[in-house]
C-alpha positions as CSV (number, residue, x, y, z in Angstrom):
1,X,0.0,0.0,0.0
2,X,1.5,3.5,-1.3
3,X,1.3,6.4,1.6
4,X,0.2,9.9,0.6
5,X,3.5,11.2,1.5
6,X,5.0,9.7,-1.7
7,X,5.5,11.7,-4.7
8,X,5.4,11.1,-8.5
9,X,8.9,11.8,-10.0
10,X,9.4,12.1,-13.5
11,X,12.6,12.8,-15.6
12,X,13.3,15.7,-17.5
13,X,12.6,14.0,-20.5
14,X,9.3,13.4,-19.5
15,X,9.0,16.7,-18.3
16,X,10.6,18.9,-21.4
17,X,7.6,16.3,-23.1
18,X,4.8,17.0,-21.6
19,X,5.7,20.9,-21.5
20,X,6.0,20.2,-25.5
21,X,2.3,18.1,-25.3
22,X,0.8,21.1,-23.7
23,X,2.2,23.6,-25.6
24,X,0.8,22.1,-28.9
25,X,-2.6,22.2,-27.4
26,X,-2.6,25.8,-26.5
27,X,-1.6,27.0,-30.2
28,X,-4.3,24.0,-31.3
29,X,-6.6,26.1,-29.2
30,X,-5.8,29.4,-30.0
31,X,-5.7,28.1,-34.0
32,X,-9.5,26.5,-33.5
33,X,-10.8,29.8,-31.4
34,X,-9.8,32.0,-34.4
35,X,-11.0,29.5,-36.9
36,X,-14.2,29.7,-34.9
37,X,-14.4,33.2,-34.8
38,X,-13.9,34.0,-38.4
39,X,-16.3,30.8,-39.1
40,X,-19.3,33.1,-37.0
41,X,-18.3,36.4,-38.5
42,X,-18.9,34.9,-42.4
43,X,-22.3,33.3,-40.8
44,X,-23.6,36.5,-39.4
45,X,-22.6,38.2,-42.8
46,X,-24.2,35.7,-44.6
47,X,-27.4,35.7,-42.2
48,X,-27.6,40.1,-42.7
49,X,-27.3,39.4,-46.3
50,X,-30.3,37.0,-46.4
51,X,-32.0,39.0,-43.9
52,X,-32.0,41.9,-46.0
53,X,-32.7,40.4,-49.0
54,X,-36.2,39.3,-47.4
55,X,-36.9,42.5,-46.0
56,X,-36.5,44.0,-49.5
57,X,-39.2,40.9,-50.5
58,X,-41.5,42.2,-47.9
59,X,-41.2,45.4,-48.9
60,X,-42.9,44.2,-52.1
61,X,-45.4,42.8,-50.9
62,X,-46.0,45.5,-48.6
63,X,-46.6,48.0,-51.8
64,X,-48.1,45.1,-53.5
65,X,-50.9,45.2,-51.2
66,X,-50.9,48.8,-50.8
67,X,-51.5,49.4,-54.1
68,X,-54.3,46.8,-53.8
69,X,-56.0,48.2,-51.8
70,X,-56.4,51.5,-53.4
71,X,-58.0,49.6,-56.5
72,X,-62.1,49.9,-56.8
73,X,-62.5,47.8,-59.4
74,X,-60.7,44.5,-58.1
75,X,-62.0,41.2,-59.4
76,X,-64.5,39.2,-56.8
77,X,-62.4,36.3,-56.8
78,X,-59.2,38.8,-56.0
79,X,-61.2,40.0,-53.1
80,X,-59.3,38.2,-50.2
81,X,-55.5,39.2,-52.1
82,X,-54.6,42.3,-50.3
83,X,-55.3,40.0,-46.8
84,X,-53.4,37.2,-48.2
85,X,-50.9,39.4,-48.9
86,X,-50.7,40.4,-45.2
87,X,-50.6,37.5,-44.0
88,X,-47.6,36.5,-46.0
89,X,-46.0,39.7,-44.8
90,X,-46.8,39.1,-41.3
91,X,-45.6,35.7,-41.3
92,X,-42.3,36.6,-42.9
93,X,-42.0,39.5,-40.4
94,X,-42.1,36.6,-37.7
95,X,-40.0,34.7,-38.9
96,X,-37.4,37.4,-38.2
97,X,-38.1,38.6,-35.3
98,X,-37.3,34.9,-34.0
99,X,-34.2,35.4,-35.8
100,X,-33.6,39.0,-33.2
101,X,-34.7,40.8,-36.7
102,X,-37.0,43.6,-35.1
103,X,-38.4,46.8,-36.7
104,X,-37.1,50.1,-35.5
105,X,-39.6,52.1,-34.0
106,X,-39.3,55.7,-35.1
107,X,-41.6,58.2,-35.0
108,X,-39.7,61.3,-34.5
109,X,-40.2,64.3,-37.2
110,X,-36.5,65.2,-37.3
111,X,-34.3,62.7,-39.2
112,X,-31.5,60.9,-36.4
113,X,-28.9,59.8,-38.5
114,X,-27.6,57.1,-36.5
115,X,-31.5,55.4,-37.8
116,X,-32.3,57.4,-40.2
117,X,-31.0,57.7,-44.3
118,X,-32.5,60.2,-46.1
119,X,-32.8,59.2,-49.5
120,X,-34.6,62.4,-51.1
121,X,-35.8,65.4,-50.6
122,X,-38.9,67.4,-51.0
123,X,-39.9,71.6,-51.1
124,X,-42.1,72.7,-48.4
125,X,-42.7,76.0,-47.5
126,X,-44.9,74.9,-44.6
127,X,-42.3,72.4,-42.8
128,X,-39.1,73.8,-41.2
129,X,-36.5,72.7,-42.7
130,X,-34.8,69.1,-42.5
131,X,-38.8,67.7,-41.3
132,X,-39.6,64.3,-42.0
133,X,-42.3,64.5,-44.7
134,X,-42.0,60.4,-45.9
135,X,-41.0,57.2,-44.5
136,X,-40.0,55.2,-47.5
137,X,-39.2,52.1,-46.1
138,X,-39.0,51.3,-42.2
139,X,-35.5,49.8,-40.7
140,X,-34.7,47.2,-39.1
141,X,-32.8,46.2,-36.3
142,X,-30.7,42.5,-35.6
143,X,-29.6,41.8,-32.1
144,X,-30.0,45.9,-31.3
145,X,-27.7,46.9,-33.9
146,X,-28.9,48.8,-37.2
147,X,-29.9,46.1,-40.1
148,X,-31.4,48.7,-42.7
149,X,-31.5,52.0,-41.6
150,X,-35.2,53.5,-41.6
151,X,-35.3,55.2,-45.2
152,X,-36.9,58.9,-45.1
153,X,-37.9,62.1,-47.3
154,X,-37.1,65.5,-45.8
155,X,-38.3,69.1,-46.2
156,X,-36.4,71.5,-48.0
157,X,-37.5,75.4,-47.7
């Protein structure tokens, strides 16, 4: 029977080894981590990219059904579109807000550029100057960080 007074010895061989051993797994660590990493970073680009691409989707069907709805003369049997339409849009909408896609919520009349991208302008002697007269398309948000900014028309005096 071995006491708990005795110790493990081990040559220097051994030792210069194992210091080796572990020293390959820390740079096999550090090489995985950063393979990692950069493997994440192309996912979440590739994720924005498709995320964007089906906003720009709903955003179709969004005028789609606007546009619908401003016609009088629709077919009976095209009745039920324009809430087809929405449904589609709202079920797409859901689908990325699961994925942390959220709108931005902006209801301010002066543009803020850290949401905001103004994308045109528009005379009005009635508006101050700089006044949101338009939203042309809303932004989105993905994990609290700016997806698509929130696209806007301004006032120019």
């Amino acid at each position: 029977m071995k006491t708990e007074s005795q110790k493990l010895t081990i040559t220097s061989q051994q030792r210069v080894e194992i210091i080796e051993a572990v020293s390959a797994l820390m740079k096999d660590k550090f090489s995985l981590q950063q393979a990692l990493n950069q493997q994440q970073q192309i996912n979440n680009a590739n994720n924005e990219e498709l995320f964007l691409e089906l906003l720009e989707v709903i955003d179709s069907l969004e005028i789609l059904q606007n546009y619908m709805n401003l016609q009088l003369d629709v077919p009976p049997n095209w009745a039920s579109l324009p809430k087809g339409i929405g449904s589609i849009k709202k079920r797409m909408l859901g689908i990325l807000e699961k994925r942390q896609v959220a709108p931005i919520e902006f209801e301010q009349t002066k543009p803020d550029f850290s949401l905001c991208k103004v994308v045109g302008t528009e005379a009005r002697d009635d508006l101050e100057n700089q006044t949101i007269t338009k939203i042309v398309k809303r932004g989105f948000s993905l994990n609290k960080e700016i997806l698509r900014p929130v696209e806007v028309i301004v006032s120019k005096s």
